[in-house]
N, C-alpha and C positions, 0 to 999 in steps of 0.2 A: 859493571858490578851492581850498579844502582838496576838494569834491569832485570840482571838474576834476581837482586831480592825482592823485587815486587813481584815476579812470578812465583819466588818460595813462598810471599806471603798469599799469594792467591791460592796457591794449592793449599796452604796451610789453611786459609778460609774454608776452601769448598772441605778440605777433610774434616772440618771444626763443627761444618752443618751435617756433614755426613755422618759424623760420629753423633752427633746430637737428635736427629733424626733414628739412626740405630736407636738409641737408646730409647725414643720414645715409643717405636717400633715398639720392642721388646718387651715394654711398662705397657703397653697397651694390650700385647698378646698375655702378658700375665693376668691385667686386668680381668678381660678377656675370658680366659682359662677360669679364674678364682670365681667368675662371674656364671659360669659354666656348669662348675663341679658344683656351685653352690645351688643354683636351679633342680638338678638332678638331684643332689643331696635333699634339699628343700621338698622336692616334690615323695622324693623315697621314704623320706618320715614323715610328710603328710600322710601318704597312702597307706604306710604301715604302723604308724603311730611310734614316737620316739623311742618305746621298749621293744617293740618287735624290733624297730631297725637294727637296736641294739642287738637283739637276739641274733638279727638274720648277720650282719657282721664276726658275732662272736660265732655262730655256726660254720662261717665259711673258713675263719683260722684253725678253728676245730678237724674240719674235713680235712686241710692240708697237713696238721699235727697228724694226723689218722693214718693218714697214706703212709708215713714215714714209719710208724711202727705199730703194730699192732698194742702195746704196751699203752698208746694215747688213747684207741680205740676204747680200753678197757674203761679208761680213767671216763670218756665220753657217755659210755655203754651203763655206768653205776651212777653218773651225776640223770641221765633222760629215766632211771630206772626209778629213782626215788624223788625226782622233783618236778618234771613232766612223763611223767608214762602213757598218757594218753594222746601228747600232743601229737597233732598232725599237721603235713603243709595242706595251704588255701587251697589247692589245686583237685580235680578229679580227672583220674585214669582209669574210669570203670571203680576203683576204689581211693581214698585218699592215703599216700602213705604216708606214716609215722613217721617222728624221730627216732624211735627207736628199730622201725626197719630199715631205715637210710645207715644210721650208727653199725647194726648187725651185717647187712650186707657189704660194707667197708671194712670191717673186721675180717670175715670169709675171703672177700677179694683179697686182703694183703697177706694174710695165713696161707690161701692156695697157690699166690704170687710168691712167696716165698720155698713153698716146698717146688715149685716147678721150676725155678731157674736155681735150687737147689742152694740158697742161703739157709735153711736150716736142712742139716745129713742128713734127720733119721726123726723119721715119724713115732714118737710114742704115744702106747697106746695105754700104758698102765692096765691092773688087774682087773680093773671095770672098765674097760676098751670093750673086751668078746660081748659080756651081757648088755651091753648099751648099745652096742652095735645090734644086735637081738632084738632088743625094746625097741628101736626106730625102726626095724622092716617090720615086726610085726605092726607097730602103728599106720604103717604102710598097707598091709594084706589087711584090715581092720577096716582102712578108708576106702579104698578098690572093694571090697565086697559090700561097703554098705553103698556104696552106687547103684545095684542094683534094685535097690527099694528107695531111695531116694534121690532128690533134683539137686545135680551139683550147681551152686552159686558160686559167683566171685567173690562174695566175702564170705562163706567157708572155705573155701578154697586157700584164700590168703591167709585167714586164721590158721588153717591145719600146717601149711608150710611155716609160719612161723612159730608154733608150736617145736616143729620138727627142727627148724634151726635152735631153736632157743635150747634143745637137747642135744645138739651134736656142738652146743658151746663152750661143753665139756671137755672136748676135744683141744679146741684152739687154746682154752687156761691150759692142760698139762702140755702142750707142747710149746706156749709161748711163753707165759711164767715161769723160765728156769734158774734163777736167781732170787736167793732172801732179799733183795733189795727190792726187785721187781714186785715180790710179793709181800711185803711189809707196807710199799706202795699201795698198792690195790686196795689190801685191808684198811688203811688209814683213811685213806681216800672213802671207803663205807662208811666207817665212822662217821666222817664230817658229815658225809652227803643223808645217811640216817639221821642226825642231829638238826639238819637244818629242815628237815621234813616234817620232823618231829616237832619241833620247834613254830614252824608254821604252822602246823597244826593244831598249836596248844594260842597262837597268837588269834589266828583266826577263830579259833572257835571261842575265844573269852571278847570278842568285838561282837557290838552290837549287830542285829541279823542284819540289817541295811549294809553298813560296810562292807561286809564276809561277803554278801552277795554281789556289790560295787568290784570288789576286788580281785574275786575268782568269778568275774566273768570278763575281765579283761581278757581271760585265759580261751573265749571264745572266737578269738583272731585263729586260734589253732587249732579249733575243731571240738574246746570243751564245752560242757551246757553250759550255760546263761541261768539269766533271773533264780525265782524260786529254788527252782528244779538243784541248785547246786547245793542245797541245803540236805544233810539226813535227819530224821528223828526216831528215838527206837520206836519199833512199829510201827512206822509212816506216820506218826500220831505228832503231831506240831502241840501239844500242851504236855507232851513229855520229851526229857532232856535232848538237847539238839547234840547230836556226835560229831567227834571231830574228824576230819577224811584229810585235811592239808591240802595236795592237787591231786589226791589217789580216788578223787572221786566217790567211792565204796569205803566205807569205814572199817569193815571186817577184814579188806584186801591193805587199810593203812597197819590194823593192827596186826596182820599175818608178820606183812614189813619190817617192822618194830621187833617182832620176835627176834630175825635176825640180825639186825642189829645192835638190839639188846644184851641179848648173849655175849656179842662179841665185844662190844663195849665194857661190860662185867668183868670180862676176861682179864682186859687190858688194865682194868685197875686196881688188879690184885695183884698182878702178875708182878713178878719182881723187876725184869726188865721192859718196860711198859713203850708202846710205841708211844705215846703221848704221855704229858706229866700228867698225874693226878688231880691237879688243880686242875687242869681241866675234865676229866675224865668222868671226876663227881660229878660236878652238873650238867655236862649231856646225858650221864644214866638216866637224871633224876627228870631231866626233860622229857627223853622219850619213853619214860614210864608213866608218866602223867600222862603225856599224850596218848600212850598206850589206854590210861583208863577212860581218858576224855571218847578215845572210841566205842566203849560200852560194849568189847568185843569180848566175849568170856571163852569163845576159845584159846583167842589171841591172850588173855592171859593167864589162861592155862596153861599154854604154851609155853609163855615165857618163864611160867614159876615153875617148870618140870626141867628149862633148857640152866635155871639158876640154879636148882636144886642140883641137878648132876655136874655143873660146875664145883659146887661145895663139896658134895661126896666125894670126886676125883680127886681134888686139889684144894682148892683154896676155903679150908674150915671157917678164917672168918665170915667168908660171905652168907654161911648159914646163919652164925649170930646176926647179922645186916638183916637179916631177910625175917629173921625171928622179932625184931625188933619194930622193923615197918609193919609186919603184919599185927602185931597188937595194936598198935598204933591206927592202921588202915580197920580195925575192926571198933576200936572204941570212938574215933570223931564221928559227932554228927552229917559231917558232909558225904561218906561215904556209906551211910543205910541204906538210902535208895539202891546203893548201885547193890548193895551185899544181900538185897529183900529180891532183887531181882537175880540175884545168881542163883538166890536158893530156890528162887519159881521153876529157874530152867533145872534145875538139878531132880527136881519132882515134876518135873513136866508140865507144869499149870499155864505159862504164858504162853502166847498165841504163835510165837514165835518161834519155839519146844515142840507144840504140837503139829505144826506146819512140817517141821522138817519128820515126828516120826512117820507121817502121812509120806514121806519123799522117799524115803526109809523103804516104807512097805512099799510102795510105786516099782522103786529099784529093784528090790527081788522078786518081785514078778517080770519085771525084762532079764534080769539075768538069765532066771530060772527057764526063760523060752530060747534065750541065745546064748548059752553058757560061755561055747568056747571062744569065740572072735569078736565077741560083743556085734554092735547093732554100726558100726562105723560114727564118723562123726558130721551128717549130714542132717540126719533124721530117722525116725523108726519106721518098719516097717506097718506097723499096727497102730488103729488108730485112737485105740483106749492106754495107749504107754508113752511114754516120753522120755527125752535124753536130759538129766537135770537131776540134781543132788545135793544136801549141803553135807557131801562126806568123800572127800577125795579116793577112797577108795573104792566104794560103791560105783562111783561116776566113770574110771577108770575102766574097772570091770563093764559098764556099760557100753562103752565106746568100743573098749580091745577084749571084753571079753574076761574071764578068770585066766586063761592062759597070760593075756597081756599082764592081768594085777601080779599073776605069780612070779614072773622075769622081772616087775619093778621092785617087788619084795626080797626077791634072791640079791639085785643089783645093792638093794639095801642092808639087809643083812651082811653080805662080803665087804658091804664099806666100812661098817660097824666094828666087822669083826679084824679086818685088814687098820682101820685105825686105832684101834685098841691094844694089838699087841706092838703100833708102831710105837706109842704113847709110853707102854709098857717097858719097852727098850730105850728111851728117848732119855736124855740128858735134861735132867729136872732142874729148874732156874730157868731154863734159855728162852728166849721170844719166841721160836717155834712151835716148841709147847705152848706155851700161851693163847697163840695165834692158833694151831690146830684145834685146844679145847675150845674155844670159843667158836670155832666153826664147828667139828663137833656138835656140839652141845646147842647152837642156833638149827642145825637140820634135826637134831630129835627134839626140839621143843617143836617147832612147825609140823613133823608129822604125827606129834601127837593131837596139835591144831587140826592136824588135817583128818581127825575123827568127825570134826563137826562142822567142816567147812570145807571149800572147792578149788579154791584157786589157784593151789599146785598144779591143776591138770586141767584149766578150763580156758576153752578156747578165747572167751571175751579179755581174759587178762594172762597176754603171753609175758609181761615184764613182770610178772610174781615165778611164771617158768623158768626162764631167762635167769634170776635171784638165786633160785634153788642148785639150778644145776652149775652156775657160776659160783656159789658157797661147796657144791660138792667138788669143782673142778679144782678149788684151791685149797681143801683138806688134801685130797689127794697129792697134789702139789707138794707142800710143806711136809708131808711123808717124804715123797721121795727130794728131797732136796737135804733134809738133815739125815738121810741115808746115805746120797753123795757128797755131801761135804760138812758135814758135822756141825756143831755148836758149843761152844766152850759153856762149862758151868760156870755159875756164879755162885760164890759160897753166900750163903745167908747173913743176913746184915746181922 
């Protein structure tokens, strides 16, 4: 007995080191491990700096969100559109790509992954399927012919295809938005993502020049300018008012921005059943309206006073009174002369600014006028007293595709016009749809009337103002046919 238990104690020994050995084992490879991830981590935010790492972590949960539904894509596709649109990865492949080509090309892949193994039946194409289908080969027959007089590069090349995606993006909103939940989503999601642009826009540009410059050139890890250079002033002139751009780089292309969001925001705070409460609704308008003015952009608020004006005529009368009231207001304080001495320069054509572009003006109809129908492509011109450039999206259009091309965008727009007018007209007043359509609505005709005096609906350097456009027009369309399939109850008036 006595030597069984010395032998039980002996093994109970050796298991007692064994066990305690494991253990330290274990404590060491954890050690180890934490000592590991922490080096790699340590050196990952050296290298990238703590906010990009940040970034590059929040990118990667993103992509995996993306894959799953095209629905995330969207919500990805409106936040890179309004708070980096410019950004790009560190890397060159012959050109650097975007966030916003990485986001679009994930969206495509999971939209053509789904109609191929057949999770969504049936491809729609809605009433403006045929003519946009139209407008992207002729954009095509546009750029193949202007090869012939001009040297293709890789970075037109990469502009014109994503040009050409950021229009068939129309496509993946009516086929994937088919749900008010889905689409209530999207729109809200503008909202925020508009308000916080706007928002940065109005912070940076009231910080001293040092800071603004300190801070939006952190933004040069991704490909945006640095120093000075990220500063605007109207007319390049640094002893007059410095404009606000946010990360939109281009002041005119923040305030195009703002239009659409504006509108839509307007919408939502009249409207009886509002995606957002009030409380807050009011002071994002009144933010990206500031920021709106802080851009010194008189198309951009043109734009916006033509896209609030037909919200009141349509529907909501008070906001005429609103509008009637900031404008006395906006015309009698001191702080806002300069800007109203300068509307009325451009309105007479006196600044340097006015006369520049009718000079762009007359430029333009003389390329039309030699290449009426297919336009000149979007390379370069044949000729070497003409050039491709305009501050008038129409003009610049006709340029590129030709009066044939202007005239299929203009039919494309008119049939939306007239297609969501009489949906609006049949449509169950009170409901969010309504709401949600007129403010889309009403955001693409304030912008196309912007787009008398400015480009960047259809200019190669800014595909995320394209992208905006035809993503606001894929989701009127939308909210048509959705309260045509499945209705909306009224609300009686309070």
């Amino acid at each position: 007995m006595q030597g069984k238990s010395w032998e039980d104690e002996r093994k109970a020994g050796l298991q007692a080191i064994f066990v305690a050995n494991e253990r330290w084992l274990i404590t060491l490879a954890i050690v180890g491990l934490c000592l590991t991830v922490g080096l790699i981590g340590g050196a990952y935010v050296a290298f990238l700096t703590p906010l990009l790492a940040a970034l590059v972590l929040i990118a990667l949960t993103g992509g995996l969100l993306m894959l799953r539904s095209t629905q995330w894509g969207l919500f990805a596709l409106v936040g890179i559109i309004y708070l980096l649109p410019f950004a790009a990865l560190p890397v060159n492949i012959g050109f650097s790509p975007t966030f916003l080509d990485l986001v679009l090309v994930v969206i495509f892949f999971v939209w053509i992954t789904a109609l191929v193994t057949r999770k969504q039946e049936q491809f729609v194409a809605s009433p403006l399927g045929v003519p946009i289908l139209i407008f992207i080969l002729l954009a095509f027959a546009s750029f193949v012919a202007g090869l012939a007089h001009a040297h293709l590069s890789a970075n037109v090349l990469r502009h014109f295809v994503e040009i050409i995606i950021c229009i068939a993006l129309f496509f993946v909103v009516v086929n994937r938005v088919r749900t008010r939940k889905q689409l209530e989503q999207v729109v809200t999601l503008l909202i925020l993502a508009g308000f916080a642009a706007a928002l940065m826009g109005v912070v940076l540009n009231l910080l001293p020049e040092a800071w603004t410059i300190r801070l939006l050139s952190v933004l040069g890890r991704v490909r945006y300018p640095t120093g000075w250079g990220v500063l605007r002033f109207i007319e390049d002139d640094p002893s007059l008012p410095r404009r606000a751009t946010s990360t939109s780089v281009d002041p005119n292309v923040l305030g195009g921005m703002l239009i659409f969001v504006g509108a839509l925001t307007a919408a939502q705070l009249f409207a009886q059943r509002p995606l957002l409460r009030r409380v807050f609704t009011a002071p994002m308008l009144a933010v990206i309206a500031l920021c709106l003015y802080m851009t010194y952009s008189r198309s951009a608020l043109l734009g916006l006073t033509v896209a609030l004006l037909l919200l009141g005529v349509a529907r909501y009368r008070r906001l005429l009174l609103v509008m009637l009231i900031v404008g006395v207001i906006f015309l009698q304080i001191p702080q806002t002369q300069e800007y109203i001495a300068r509307f009325q320069e451009g309105l007479r054509g006196e600044d340097r600014a006015t006369r520049m572009r009718f000079g762009e003006y007359k430029d333009a109809l003389i390329l039309i006028s030699r290449y009426p129908w297919l336009g000149v492509g979007f390379a370069g011109t044949p000729d070497i007293d003409i050039y491709i450039g305009v501050s008038n999206v129409y003009l610049l259009m006709a340029e590129q595709m030709g009066l044939v091309g202007l005239f299929v965008f203009l039919v494309i727009m008119v049939i939306f016009f007239i297609y969501a007018g009489r949906a609006w007209w049949r449509m169950r007043k009170g409901t969010r749809l309504e709401a949600i359509l007129l403010g889309l609505v009403a955001a693409l005709a304030g912008v196309m009337v912007a787009g008398v005096f400015d480009h960047y609906l259809f200019n190669l350097d800014f595909p995320h103002a394209v992208a905006l456009f035809w993503l606001f027009l894929g989701l009127a369309v939308t909210a048509i046919m959705i309260e045509r399939e499945t209705g909306d109850a009224p609300v009686p008036p309070p």
